[in-house]
Rosetta silent file (secondary structure, phi, psi, omega in degrees, C-alpha in Angstrom):
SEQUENCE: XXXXXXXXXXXXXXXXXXXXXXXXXXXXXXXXXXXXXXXXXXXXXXXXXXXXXXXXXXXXXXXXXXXXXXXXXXXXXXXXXXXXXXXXXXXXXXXXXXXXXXXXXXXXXXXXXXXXXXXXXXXXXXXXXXXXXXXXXXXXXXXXXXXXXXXXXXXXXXXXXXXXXXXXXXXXXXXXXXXXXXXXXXXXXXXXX
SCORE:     score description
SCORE:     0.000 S_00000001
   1 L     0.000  120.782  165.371  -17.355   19.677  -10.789 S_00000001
   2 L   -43.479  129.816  168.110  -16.047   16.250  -10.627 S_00000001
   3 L   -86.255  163.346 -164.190  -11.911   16.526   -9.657 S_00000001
   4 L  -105.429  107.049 -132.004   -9.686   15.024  -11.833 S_00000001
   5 L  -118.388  137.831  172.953   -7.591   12.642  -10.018 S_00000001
   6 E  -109.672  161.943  167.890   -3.750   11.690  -11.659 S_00000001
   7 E  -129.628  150.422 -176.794   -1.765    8.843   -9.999 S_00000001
   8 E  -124.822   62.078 -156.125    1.574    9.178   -9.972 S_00000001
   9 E   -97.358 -160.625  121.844    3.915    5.808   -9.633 S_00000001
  10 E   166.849 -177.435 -160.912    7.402    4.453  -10.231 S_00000001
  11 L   -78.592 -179.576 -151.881   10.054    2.828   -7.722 S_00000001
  12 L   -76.076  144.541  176.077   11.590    3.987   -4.489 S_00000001
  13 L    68.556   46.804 -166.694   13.357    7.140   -5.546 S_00000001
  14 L  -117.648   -9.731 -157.030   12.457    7.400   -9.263 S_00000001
  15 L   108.495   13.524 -172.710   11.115   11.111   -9.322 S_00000001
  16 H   -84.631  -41.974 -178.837    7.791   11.101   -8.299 S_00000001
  17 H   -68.374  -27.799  172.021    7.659   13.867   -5.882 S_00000001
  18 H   -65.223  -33.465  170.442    9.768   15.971   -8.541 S_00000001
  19 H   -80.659   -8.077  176.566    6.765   15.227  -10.905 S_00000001
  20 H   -77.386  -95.307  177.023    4.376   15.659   -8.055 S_00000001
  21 H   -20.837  -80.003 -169.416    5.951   19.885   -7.624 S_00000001
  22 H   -43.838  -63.675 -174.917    5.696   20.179  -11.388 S_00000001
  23 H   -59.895  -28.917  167.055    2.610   19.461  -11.722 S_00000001
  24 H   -56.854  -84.620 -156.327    1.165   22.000   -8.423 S_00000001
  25 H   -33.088  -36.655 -179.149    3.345   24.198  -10.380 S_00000001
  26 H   -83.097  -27.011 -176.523    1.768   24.185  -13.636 S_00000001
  27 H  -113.942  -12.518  171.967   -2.290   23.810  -12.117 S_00000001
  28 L   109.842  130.734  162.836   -1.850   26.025   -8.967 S_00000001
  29 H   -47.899  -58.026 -156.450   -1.288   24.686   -5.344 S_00000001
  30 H   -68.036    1.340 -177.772   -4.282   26.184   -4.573 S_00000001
  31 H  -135.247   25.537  164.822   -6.291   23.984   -6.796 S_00000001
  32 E  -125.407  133.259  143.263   -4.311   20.518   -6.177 S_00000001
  33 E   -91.915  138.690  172.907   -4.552   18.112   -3.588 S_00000001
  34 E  -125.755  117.085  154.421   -1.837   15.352   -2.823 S_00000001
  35 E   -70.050  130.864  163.283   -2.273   12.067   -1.372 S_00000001
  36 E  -105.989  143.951 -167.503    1.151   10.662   -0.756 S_00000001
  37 L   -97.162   -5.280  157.723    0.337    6.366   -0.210 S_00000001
  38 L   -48.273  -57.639  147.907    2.957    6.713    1.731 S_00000001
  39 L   -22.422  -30.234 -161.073    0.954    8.145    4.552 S_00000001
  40 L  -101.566   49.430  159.030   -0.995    5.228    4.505 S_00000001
  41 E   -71.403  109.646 -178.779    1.402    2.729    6.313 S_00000001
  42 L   -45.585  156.367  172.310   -0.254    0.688    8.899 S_00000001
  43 L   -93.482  111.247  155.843    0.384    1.479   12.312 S_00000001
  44 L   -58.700   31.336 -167.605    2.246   -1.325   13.956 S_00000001
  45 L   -40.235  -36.889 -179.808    1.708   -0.187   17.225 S_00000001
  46 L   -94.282   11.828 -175.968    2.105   -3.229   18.992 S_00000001
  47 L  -115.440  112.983  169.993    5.609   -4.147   17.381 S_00000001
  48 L   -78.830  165.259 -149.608    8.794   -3.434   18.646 S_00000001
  49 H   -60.259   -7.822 -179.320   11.229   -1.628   17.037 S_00000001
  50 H  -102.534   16.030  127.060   13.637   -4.217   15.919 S_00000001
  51 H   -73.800  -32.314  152.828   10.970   -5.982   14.380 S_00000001
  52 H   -56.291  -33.263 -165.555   10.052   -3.312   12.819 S_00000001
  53 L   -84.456  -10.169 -142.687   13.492   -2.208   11.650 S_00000001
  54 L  -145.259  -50.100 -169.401   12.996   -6.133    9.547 S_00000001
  55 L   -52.327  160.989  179.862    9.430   -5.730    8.269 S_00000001
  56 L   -93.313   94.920  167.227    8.883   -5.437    4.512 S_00000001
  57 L   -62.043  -14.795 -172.612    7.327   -1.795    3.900 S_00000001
  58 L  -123.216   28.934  163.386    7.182   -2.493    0.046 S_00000001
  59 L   -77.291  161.121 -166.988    4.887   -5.076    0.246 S_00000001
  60 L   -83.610  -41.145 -168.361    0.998   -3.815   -1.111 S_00000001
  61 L   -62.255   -9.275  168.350   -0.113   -5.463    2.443 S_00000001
  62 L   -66.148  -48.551  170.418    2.014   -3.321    4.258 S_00000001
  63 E   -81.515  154.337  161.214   -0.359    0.393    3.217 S_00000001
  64 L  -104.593   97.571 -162.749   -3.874    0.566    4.268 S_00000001
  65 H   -92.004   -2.259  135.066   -4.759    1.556    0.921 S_00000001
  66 H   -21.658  -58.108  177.334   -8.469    0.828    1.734 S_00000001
  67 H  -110.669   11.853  144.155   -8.667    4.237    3.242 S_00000001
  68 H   -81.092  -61.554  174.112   -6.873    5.821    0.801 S_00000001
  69 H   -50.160  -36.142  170.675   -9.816    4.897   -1.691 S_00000001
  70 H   -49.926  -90.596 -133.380  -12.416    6.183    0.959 S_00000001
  71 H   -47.212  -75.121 -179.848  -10.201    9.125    1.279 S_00000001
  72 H   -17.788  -49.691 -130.491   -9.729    9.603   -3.152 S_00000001
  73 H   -80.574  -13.704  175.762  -13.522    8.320   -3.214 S_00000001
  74 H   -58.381  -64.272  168.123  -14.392   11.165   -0.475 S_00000001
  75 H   -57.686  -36.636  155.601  -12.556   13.755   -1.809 S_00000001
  76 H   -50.870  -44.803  170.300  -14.220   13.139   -5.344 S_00000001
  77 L   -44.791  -35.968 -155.920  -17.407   13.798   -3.386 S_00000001
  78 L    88.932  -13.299 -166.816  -16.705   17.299   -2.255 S_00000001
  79 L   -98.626  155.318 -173.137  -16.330   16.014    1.285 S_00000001
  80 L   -73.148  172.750 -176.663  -12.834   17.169    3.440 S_00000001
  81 L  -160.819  141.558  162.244  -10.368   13.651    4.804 S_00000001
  82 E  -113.337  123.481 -162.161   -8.049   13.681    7.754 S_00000001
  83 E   -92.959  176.179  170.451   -5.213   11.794    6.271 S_00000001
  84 L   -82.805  161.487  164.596   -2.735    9.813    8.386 S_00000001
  85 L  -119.712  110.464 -155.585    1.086   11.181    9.171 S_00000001
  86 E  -110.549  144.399 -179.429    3.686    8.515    9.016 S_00000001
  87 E  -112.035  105.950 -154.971    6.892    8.786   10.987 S_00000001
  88 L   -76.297  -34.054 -166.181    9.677    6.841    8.576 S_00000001
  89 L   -61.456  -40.492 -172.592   12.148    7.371   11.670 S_00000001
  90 L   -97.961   -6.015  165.831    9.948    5.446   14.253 S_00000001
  91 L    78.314   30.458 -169.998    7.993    3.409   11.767 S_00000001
  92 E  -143.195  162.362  179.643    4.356    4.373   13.602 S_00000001
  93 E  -102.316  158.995 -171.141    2.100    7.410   12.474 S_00000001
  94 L   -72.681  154.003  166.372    1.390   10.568   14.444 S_00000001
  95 L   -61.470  -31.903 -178.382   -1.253   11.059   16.802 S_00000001
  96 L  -123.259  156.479 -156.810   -2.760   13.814   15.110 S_00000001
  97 L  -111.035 -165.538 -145.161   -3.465   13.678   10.911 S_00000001
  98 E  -120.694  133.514 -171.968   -3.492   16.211    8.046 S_00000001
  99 E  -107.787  156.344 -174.887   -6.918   17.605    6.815 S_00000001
 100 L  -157.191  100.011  157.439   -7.068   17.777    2.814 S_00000001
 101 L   -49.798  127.987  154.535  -10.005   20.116    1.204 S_00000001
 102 L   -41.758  138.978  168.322  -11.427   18.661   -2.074 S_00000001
 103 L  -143.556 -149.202 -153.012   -9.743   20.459   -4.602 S_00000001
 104 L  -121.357  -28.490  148.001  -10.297   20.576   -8.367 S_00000001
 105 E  -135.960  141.017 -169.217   -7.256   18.301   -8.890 S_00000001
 106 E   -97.878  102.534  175.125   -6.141   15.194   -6.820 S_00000001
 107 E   -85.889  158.777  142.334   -2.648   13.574   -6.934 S_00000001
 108 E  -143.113  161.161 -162.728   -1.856   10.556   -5.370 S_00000001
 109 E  -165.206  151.416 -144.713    1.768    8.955   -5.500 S_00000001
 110 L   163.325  124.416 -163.453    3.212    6.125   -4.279 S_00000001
 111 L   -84.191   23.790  162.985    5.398    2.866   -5.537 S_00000001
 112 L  -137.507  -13.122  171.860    2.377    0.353   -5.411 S_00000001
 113 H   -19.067  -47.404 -156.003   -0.650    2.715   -6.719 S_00000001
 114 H  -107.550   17.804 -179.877   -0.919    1.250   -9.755 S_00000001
 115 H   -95.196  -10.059 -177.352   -0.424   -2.812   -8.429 S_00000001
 116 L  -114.231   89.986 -142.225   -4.071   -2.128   -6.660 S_00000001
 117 H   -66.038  -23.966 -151.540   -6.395   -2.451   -8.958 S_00000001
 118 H   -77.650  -56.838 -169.611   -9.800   -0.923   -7.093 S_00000001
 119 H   -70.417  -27.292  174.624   -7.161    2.443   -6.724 S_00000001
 120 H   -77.926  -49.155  166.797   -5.859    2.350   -9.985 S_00000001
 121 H   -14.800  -58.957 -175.730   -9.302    2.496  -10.950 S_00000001
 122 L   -74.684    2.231  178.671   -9.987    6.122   -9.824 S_00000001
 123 L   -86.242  105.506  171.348   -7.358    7.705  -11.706 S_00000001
 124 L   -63.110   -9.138  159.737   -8.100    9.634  -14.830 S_00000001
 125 E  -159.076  146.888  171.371   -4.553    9.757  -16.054 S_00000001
 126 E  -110.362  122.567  178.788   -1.584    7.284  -14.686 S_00000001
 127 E  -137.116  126.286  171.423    1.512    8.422  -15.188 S_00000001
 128 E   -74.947  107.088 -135.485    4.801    6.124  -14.159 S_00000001
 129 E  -108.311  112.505  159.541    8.134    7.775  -12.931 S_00000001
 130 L  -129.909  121.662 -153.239   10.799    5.370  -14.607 S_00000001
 131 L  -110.476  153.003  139.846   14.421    5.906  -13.649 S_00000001
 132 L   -17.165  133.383  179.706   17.207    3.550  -13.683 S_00000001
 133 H   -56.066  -45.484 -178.153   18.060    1.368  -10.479 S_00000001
 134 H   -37.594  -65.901 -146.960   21.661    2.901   -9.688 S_00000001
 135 H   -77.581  -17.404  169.879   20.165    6.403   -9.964 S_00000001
 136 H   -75.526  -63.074 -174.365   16.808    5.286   -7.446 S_00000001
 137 H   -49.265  -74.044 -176.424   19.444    3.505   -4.807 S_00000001
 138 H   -18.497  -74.203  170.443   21.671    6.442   -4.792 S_00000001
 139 H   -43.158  -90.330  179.824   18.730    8.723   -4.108 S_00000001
 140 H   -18.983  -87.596 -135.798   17.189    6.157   -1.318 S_00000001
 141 H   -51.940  -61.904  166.081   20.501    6.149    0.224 S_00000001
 142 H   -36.213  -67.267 -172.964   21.058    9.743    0.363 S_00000001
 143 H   -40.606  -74.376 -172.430   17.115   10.206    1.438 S_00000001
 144 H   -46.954  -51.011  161.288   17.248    7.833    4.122 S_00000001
 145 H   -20.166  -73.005 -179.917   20.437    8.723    5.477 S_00000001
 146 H   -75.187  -23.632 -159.555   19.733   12.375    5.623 S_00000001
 147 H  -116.427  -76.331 -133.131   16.094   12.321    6.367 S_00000001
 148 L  -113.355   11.029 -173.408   15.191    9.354    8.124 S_00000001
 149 L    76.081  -15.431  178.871   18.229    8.623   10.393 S_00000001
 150 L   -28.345  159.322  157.110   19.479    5.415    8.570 S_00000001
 151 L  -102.736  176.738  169.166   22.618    3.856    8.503 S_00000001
 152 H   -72.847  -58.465  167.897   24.394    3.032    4.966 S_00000001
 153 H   -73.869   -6.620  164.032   24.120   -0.852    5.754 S_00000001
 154 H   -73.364  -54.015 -178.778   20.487   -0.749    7.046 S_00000001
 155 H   -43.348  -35.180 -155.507   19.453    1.192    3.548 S_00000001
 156 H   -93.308  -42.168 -133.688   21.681   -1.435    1.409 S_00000001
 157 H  -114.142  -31.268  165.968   20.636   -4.299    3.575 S_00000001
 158 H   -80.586  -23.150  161.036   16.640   -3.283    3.243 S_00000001
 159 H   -65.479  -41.516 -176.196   16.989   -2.743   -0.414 S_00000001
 160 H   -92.298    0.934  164.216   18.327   -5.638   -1.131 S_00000001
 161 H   -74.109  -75.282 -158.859   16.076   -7.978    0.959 S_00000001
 162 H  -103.970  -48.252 -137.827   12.173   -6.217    0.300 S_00000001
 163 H   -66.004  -71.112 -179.252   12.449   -2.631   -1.674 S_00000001
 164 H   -20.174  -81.226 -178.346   14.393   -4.795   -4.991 S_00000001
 165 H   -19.220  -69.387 -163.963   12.470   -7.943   -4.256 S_00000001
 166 H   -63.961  -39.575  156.916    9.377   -5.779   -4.220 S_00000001
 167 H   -67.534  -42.500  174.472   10.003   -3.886   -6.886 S_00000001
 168 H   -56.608  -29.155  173.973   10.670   -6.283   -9.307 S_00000001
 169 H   -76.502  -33.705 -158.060    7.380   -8.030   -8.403 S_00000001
 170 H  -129.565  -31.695 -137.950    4.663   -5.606   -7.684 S_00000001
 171 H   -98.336  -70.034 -175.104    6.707   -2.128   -8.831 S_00000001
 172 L   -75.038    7.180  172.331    7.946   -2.586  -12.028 S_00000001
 173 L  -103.420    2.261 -150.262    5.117   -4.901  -13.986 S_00000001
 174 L   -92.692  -22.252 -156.025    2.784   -1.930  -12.582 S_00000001
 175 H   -91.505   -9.269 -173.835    3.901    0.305  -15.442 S_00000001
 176 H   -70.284  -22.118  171.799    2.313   -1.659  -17.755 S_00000001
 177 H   -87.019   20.714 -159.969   -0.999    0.398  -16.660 S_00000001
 178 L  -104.209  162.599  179.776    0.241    3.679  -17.009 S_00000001
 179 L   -73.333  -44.889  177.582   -0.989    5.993  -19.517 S_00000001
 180 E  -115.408  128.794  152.508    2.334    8.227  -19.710 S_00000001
 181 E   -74.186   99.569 -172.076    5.789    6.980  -19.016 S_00000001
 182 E  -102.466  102.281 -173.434    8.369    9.751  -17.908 S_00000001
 183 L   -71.588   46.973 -132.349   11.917    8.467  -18.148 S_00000001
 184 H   -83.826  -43.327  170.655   13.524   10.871  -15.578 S_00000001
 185 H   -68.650  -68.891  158.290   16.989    9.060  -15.014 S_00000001
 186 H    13.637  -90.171  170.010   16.898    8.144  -18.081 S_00000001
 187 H   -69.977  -39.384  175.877   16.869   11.376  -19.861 S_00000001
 188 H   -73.933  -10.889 -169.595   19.116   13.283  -17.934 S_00000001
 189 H   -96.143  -33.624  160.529   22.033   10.584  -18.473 S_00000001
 190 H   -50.552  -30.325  165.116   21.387   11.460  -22.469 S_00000001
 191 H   -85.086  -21.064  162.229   21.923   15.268  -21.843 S_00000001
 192 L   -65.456  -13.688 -174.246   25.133   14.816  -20.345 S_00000001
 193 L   -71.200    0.000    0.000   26.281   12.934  -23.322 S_00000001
């Protein structure tokens, strides 16, 4: 049996991973796989870090989303992928990767999925996480902060130089391919009313 692969897109900090859980919840872990395109950051190996600390991450040339379509187009296949493991603190991926078993359905998620067309291609439903900006930047800020080591003016100072910039270019005209839109900021600022 062919797996049924969803994509799963919207901007940094829109919901996606909360729509990512629901859905393992609803089809069984044990029968979902998830790509996160996140994973797929080139390794900059040869760059030091305060060039790194400057590069634009929400550029599409920034993932090697090339072997995230082997991996999808693998994984379609019946055959197993060793995925990469990106380190957000140090900006370089681990030495050793993540094995992912064909399963009967295949997420992948990610704020440029649906700007690449070859990748948007393999998806059998698209679905687009779209939240308000305040309510994504909050969330980034927090995330980074807490997660990733950040400071409050490196987050503020990389949003507004690439992650905006990027979104507005490649993130948010992306939605025009999705099948379902899920307003997630959105809606919760309506139930509080």
């Amino acid at each position: 049996m062919t797996p049924f692969v969803i994509g799963v897109a919207g901007g940094t900090g829109s919901g996606k991973t909360t729509v990512v859980n629901a859905i393992a919840r609803k089809v069984g872990e044990e029968r979902l796989a998830v790509l996160p395109h996140d994973s797929y950051y080139r390794d900059y190996v040869d760059l030091p870090r305060d060039v790194l600390d400057g590069k634009n991450f929400d550029h599409p040339d920034s993932l090697e989303t090339d072997l995230l379509i082997r991996h999808v187009r693998a994984l379609k296949t019946g055959a197993p992928v060793e995925t990469p493991i990106y380190d957000f603190r140090v900006h370089r991926r681990a030495p050793e990767t993540r094995r992912i078993e064909p399963k009967r359905v295949i997420v992948v998620d990610g704020i440029l999925i649906f700007a690449e067309p070859e990748l948007r291609g393999l998806f059998d439903v698209k679905i687009f996480v779209d939240t308000d900006a305040d309510v994504r930047l909050i969330r980034r800020i927090r995330r980074d902060i807490a997660d990733r080591g950040r400071t409050l003016e490196s987050v503020v100072t990389q949003y507004e130089t690439t992650v905006r910039p990027m979104h507005l270019e490649f993130v948010e005209p992306s939605k025009r391919w999705a099948d379902l839109i899920i307003q997630i900021g959105r809606a919760s600022c309506r139930e509080r009313v």
